[in-house]
Each structure stands twice: as C-alpha cells, then as structure tokens.
Jmol script that loads the backbone (N, CA, C; Angstrom):
load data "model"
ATOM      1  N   UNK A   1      60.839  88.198 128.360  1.00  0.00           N
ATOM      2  CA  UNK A   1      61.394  86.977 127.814  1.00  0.00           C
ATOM      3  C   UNK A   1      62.001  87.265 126.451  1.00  0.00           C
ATOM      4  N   UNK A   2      63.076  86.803 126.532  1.00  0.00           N
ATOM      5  CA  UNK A   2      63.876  86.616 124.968  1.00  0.00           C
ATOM      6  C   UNK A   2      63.244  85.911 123.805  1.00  0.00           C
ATOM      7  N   UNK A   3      63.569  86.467 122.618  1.00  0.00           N
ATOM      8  CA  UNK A   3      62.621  86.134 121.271  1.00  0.00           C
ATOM      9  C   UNK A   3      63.898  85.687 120.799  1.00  0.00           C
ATOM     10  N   UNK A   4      64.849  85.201 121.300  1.00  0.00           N
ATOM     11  CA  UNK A   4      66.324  84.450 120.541  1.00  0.00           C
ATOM     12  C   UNK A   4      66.297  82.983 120.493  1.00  0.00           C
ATOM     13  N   UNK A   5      66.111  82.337 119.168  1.00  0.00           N
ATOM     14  CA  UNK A   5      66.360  80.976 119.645  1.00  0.00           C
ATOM     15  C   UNK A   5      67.556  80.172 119.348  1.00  0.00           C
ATOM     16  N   UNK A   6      67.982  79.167 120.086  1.00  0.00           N
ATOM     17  CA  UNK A   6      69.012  78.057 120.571  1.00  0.00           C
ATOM     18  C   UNK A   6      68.605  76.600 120.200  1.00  0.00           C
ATOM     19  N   UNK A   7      69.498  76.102 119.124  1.00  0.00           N
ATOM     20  CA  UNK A   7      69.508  74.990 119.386  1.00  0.00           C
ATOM     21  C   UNK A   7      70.895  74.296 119.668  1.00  0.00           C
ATOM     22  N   UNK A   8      70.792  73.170 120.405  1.00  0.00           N
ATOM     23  CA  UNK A   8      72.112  72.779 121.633  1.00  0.00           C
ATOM     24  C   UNK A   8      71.828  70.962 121.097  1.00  0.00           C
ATOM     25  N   UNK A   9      73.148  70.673 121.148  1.00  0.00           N
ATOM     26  CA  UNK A   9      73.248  69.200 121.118  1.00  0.00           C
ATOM     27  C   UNK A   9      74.232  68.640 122.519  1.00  0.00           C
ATOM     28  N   UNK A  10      73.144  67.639 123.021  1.00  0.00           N
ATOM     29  CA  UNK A  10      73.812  67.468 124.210  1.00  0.00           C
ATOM     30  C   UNK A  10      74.222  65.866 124.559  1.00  0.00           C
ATOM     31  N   UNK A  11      74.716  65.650 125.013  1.00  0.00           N
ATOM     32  CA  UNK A  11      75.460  64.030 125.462  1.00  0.00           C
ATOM     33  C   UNK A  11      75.348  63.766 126.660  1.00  0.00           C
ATOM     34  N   UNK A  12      74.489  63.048 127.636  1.00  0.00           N
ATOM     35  CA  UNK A  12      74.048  63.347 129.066  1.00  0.00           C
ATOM     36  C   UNK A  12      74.678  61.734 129.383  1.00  0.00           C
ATOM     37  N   UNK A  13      75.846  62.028 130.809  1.00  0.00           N
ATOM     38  CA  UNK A  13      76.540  60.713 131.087  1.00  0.00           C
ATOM     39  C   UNK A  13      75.745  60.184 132.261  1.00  0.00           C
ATOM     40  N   UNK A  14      76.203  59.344 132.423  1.00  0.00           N
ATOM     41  CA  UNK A  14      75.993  58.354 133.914  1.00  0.00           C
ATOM     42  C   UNK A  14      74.707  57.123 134.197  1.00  0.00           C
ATOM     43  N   UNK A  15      74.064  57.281 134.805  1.00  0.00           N
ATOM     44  CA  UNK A  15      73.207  56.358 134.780  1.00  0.00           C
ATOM     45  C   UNK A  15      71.679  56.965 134.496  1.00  0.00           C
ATOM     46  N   UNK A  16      71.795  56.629 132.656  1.00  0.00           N
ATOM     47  CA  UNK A  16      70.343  57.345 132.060  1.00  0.00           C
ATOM     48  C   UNK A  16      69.919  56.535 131.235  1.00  0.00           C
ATOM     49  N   UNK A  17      70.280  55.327 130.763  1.00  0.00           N
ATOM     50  CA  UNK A  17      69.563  54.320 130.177  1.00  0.00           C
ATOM     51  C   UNK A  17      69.038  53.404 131.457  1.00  0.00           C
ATOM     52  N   UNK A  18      67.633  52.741 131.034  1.00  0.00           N
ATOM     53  CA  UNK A  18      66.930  52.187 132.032  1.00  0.00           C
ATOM     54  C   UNK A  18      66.312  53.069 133.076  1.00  0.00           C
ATOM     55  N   UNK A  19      66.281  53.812 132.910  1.00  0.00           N
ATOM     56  CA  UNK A  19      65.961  54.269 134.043  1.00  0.00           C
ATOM     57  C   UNK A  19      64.145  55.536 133.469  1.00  0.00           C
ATOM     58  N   UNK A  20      64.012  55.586 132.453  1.00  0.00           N
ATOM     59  CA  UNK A  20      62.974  56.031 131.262  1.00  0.00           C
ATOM     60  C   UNK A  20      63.766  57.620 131.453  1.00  0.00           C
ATOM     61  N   UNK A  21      65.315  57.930 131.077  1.00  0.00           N
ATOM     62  CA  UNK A  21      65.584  59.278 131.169  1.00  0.00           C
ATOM     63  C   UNK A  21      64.695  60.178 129.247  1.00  0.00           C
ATOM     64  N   UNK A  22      64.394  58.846 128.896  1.00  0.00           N
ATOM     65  CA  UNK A  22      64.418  59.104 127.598  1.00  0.00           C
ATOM     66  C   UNK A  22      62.150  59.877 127.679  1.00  0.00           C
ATOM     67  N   UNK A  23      61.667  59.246 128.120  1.00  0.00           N
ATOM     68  CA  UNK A  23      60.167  59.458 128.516  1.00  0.00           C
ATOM     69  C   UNK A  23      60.063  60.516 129.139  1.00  0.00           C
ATOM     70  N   UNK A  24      60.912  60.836 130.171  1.00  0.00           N
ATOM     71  CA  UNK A  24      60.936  61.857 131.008  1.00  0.00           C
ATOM     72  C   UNK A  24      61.145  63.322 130.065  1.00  0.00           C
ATOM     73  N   UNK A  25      62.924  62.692 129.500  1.00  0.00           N
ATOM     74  CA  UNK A  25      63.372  64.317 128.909  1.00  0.00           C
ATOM     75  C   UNK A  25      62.086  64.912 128.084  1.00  0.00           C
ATOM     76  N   UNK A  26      61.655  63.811 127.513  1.00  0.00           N
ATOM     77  CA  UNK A  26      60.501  63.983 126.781  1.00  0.00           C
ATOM     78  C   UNK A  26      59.574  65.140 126.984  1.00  0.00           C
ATOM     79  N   UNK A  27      58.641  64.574 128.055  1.00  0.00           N
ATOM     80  CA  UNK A  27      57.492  65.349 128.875  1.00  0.00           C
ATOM     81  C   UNK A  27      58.365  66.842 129.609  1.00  0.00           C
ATOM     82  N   UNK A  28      59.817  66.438 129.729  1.00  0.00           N
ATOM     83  CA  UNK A  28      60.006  68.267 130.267  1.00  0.00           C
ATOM     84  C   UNK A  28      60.426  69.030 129.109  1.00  0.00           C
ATOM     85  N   UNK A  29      60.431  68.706 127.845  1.00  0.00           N
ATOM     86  CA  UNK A  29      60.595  69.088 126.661  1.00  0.00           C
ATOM     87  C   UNK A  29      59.427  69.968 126.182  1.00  0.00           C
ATOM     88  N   UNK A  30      58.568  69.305 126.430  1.00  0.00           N
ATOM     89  CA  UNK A  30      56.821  69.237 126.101  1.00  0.00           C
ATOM     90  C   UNK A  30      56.659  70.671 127.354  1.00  0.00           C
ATOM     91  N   UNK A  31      56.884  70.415 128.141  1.00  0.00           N
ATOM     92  CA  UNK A  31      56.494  72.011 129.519  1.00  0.00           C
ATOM     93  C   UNK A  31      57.465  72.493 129.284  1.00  0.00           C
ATOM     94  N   UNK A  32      57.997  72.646 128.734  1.00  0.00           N
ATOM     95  CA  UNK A  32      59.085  73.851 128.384  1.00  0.00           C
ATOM     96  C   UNK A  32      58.675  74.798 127.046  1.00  0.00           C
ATOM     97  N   UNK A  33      58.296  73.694 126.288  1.00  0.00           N
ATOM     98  CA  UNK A  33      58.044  74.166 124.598  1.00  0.00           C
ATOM     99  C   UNK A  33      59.060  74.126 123.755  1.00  0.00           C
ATOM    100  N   UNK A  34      60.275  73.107 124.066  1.00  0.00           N
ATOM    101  CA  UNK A  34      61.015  72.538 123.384  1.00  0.00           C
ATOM    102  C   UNK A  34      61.257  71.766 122.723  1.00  0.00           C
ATOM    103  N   UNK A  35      61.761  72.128 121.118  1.00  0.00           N
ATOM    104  CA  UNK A  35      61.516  71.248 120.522  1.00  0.00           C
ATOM    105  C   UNK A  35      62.809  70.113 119.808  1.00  0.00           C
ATOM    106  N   UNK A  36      62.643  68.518 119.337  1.00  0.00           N
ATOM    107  CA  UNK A  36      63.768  68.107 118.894  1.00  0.00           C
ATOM    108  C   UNK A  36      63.806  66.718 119.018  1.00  0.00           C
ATOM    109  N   UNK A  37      64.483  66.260 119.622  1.00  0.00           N
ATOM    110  CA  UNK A  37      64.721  64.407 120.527  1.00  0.00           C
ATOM    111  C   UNK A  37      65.536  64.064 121.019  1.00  0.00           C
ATOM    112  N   UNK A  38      65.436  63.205 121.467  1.00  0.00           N
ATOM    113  CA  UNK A  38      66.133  62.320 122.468  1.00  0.00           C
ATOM    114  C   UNK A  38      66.453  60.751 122.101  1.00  0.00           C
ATOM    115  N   UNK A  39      67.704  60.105 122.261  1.00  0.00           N
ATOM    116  CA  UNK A  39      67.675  58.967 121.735  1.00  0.00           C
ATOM    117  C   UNK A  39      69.024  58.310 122.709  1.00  0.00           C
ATOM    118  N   UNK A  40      69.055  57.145 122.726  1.00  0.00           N
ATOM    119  CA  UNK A  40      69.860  56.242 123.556  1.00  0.00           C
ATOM    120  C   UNK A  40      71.135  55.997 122.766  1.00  0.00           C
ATOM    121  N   UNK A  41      72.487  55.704 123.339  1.00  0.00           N
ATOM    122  CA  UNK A  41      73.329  55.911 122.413  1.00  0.00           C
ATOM    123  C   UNK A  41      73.769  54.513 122.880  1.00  0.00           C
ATOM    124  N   UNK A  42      74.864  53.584 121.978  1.00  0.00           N
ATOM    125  CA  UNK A  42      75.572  52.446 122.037  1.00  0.00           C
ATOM    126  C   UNK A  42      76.400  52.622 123.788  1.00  0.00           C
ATOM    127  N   UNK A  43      77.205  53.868 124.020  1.00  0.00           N
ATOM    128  CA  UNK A  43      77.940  53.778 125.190  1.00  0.00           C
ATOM    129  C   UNK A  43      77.275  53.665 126.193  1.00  0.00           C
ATOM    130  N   UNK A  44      75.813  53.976 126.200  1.00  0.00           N
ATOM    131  CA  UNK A  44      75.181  53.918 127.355  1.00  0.00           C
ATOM    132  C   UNK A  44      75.029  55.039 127.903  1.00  0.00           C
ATOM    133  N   UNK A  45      75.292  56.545 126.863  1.00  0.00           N
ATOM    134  CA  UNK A  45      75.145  57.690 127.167  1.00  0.00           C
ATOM    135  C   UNK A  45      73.587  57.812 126.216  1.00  0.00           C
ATOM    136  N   UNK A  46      72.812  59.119 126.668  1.00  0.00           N
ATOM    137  CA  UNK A  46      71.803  59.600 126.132  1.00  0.00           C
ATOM    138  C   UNK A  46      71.785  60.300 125.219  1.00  0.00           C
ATOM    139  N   UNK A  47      71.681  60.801 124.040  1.00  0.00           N
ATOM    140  CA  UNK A  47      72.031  61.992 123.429  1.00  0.00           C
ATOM    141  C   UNK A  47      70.667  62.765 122.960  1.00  0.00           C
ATOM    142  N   UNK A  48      70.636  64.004 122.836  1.00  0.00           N
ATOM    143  CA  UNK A  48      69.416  64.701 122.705  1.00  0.00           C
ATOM    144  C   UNK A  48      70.076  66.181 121.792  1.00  0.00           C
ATOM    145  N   UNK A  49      68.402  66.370 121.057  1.00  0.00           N
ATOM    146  CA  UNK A  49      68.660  67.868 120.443  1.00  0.00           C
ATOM    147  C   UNK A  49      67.895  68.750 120.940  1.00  0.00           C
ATOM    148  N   UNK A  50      67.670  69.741 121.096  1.00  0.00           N
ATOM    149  CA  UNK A  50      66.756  71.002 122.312  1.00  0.00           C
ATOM    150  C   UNK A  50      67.006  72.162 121.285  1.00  0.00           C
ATOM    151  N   UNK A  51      65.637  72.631 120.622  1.00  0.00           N
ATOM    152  CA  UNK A  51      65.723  74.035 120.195  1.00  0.00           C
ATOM    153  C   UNK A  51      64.323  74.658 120.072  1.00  0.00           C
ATOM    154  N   UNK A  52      64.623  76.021 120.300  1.00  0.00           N
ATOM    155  CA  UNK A  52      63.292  76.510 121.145  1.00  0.00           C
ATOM    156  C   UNK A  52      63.667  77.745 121.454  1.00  0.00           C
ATOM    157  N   UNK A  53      63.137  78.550 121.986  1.00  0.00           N
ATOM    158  CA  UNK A  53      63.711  79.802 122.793  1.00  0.00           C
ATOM    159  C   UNK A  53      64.801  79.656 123.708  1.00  0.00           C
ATOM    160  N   UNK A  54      65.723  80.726 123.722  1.00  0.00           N
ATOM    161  CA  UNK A  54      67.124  80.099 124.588  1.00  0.00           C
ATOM    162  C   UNK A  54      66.358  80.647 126.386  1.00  0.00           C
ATOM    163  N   UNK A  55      65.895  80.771 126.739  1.00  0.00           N
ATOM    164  CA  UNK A  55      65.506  80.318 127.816  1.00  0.00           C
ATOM    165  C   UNK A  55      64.563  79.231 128.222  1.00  0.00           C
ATOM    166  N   UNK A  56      63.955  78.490 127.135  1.00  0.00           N
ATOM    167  CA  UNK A  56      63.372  77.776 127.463  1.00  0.00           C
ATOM    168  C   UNK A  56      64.700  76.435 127.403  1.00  0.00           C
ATOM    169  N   UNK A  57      65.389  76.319 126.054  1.00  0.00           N
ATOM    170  CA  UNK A  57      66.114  75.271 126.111  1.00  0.00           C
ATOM    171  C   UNK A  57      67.307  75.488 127.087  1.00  0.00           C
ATOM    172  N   UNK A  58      67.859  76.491 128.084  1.00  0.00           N
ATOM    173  CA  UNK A  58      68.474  76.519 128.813  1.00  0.00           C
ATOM    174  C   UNK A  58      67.906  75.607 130.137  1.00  0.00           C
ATOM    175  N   UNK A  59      66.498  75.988 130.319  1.00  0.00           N
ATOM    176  CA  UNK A  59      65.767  75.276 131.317  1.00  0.00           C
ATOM    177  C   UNK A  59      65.637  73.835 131.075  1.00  0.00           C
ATOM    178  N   UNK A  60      65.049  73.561 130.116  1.00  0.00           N
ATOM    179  CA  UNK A  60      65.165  72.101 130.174  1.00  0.00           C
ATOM    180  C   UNK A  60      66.454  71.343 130.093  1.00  0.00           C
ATOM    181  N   UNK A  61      67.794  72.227 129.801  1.00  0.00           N
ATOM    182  CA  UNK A  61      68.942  71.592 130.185  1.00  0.00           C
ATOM    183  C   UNK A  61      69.437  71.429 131.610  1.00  0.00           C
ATOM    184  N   UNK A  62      69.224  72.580 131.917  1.00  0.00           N
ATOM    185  CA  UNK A  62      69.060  72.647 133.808  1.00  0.00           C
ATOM    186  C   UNK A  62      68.410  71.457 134.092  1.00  0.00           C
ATOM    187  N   UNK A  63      67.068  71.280 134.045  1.00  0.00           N
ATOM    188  CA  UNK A  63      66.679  70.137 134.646  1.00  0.00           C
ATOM    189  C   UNK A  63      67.106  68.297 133.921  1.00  0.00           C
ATOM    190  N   UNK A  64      67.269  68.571 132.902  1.00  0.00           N
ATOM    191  CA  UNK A  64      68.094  67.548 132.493  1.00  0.00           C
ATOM    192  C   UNK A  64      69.626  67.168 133.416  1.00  0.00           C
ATOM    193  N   UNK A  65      70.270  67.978 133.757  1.00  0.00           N
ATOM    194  CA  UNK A  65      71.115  68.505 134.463  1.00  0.00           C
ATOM    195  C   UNK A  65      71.012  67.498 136.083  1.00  0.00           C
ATOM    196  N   UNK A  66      69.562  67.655 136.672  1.00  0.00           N
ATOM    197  CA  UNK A  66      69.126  66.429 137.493  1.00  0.00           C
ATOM    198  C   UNK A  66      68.305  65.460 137.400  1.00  0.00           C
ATOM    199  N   UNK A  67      68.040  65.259 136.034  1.00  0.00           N
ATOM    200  CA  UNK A  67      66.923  63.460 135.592  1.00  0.00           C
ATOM    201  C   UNK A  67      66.018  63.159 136.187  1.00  0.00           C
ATOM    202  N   UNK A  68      65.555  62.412 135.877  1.00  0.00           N
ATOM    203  CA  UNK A  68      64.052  61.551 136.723  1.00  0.00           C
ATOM    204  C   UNK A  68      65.350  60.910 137.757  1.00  0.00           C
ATOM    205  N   UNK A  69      63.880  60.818 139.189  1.00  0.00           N
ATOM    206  CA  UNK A  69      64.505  60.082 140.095  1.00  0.00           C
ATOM    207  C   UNK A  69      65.203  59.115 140.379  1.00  0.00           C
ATOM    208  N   UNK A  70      65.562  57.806 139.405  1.00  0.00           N
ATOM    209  CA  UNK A  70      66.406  56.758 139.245  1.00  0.00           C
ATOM    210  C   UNK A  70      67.863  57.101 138.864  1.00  0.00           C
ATOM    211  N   UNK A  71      68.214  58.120 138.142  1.00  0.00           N
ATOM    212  CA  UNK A  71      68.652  58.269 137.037  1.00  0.00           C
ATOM    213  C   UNK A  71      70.095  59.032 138.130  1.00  0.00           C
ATOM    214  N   UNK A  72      70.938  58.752 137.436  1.00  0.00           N
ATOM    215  CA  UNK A  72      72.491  60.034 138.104  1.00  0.00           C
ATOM    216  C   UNK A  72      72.931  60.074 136.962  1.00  0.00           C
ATOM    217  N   UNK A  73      73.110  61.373 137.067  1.00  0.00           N
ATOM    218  CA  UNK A  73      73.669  62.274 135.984  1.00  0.00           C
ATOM    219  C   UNK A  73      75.018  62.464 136.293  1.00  0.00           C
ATOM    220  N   UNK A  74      75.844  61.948 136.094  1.00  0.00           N
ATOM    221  CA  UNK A  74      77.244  62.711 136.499  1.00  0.00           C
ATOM    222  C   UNK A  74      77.729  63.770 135.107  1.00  0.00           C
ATOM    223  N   UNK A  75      77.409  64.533 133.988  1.00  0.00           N
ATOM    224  CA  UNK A  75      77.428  65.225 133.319  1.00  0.00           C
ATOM    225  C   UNK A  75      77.019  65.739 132.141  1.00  0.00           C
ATOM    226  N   UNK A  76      77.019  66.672 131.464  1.00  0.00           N
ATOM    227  CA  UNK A  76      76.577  66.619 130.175  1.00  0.00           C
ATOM    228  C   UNK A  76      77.447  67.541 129.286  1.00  0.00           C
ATOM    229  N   UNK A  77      77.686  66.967 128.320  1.00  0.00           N
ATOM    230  CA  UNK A  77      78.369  67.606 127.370  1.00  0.00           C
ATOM    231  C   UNK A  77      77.577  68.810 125.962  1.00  0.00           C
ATOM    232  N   UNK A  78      77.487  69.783 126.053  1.00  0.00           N
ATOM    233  CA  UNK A  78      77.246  70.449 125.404  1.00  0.00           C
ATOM    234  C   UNK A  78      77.560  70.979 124.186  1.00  0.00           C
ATOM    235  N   UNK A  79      76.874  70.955 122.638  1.00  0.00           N
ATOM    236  CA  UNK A  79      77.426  71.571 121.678  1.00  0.00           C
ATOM    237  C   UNK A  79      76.573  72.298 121.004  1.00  0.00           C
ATOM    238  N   UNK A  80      76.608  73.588 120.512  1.00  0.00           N
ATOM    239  CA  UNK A  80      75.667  74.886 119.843  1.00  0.00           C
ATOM    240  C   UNK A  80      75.944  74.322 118.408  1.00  0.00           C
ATOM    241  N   UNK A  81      74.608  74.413 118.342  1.00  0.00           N
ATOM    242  CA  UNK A  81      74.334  73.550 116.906  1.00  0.00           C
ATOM    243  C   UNK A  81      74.129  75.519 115.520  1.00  0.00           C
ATOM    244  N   UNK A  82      74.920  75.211 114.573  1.00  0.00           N
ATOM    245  CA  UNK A  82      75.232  76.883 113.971  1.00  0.00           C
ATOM    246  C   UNK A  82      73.967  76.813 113.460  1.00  0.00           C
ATOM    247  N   UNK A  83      73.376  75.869 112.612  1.00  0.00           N
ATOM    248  CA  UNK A  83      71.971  76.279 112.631  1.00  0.00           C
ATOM    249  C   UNK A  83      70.909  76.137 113.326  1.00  0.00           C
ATOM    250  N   UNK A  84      69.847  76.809 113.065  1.00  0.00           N
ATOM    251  CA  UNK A  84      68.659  76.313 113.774  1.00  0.00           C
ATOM    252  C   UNK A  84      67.742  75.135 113.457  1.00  0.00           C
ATOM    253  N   UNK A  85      67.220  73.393 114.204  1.00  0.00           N
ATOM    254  CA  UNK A  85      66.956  72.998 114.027  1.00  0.00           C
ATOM    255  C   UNK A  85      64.843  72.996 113.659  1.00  0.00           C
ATOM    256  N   UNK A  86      64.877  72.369 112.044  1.00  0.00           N
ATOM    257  CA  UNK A  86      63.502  72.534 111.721  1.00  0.00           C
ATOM    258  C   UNK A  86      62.190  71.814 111.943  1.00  0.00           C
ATOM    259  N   UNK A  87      62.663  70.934 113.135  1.00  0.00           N
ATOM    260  CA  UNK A  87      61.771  70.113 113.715  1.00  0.00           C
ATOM    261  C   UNK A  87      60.813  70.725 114.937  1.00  0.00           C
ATOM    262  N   UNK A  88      59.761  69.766 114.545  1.00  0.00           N
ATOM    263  CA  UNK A  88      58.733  70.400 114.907  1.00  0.00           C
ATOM    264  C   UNK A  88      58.127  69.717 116.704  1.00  0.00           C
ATOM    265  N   UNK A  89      58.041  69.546 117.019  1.00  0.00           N
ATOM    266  CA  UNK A  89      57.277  68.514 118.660  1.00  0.00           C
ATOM    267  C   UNK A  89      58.675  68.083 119.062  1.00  0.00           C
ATOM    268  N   UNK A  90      58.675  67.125 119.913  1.00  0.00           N
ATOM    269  CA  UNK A  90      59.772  66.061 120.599  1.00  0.00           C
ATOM    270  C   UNK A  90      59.287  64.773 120.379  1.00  0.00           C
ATOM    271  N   UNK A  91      60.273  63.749 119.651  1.00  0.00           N
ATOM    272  CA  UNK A  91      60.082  62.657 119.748  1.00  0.00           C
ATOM    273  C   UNK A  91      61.256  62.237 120.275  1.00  0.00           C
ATOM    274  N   UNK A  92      61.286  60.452 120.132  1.00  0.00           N
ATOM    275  CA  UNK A  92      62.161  59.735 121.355  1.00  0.00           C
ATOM    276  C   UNK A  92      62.177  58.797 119.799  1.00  0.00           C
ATOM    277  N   UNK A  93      63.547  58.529 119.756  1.00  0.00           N
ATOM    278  CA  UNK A  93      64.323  57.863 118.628  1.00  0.00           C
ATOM    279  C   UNK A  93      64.928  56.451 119.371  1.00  0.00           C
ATOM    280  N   UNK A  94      65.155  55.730 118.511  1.00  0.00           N
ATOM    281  CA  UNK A  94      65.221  54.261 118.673  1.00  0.00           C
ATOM    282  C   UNK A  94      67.014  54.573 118.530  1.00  0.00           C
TER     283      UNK A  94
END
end "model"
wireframe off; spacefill off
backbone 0.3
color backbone group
C-alpha cells in the first residue's frame, strides 16, 4: 500500500439530496479512513472533501461513484486540492 496522500474536492450530481447520501458518504469515509466532509449544496448537488491515503480516497470515490441505494448518481466532478487538507475525522456540514 501507498504512503502518498490525496486530497480531492468533489461535486457529486443527480439524485443525492434526500436520499441520506450525506450519512452514508459519511460511514464509507469512516471504513475507508478518510478524512474531511460532506455537505449539501443550494443546486441540489452534494459537495465533499476526501483526504487520506490516495488509495483509500480513490476508494471511497469509487463507491461514492454508486451512493446509497435511493440515490442516482449521474456524475461527479473532481478537483485535486494542491494542499493537503488538516482535518481530522469526517463530519457532515449544514
């Protein structure tokens, strides 16, 4: 396993409010060992930060990638954040 870490800012579209995409990303954040948040945006898109080992935050983008069961993802937009973020656990932002 890689000792490189990644942090990624991501914009996840389609149908992810209401549906708890925000509880979920959460807990696969948490089994991954990723760290950062997640928060609901005005458009009705999700937005989240993921940094951690780049295979771990690759994985939890993968599965972000297919959501909790309610939820359709039709995409996510990705951006490499130049520094590394200094937060510590995952929380879920208002």
């Amino acid at each position: 396993m890689s000792t490189e870490s990644r942090t990624i800012r991501a914009v996840i579209r389609g149908r992810v409010q209401g549906v708890s995409y925000r509880a979920w990303t959460k807990k696969q954040a948490e089994r991954h060992g990723v760290s950062g948040w997640v928060r609901n945006r005005p458009d009705r898109t999700v937005e989240a930060q993921f940094s951690g080992p780049a295979e771990a935050v690759e994985a939890l983008l993968a599965a972000c990638r297919r959501g909790p069961f309610a939820a359709r993802v039709d995409g996510i937009d990705v951006i490499e954040e130049t520094e590394l973020a200094t937060i510590t656990g995952f929380e879920i932002r208002s």
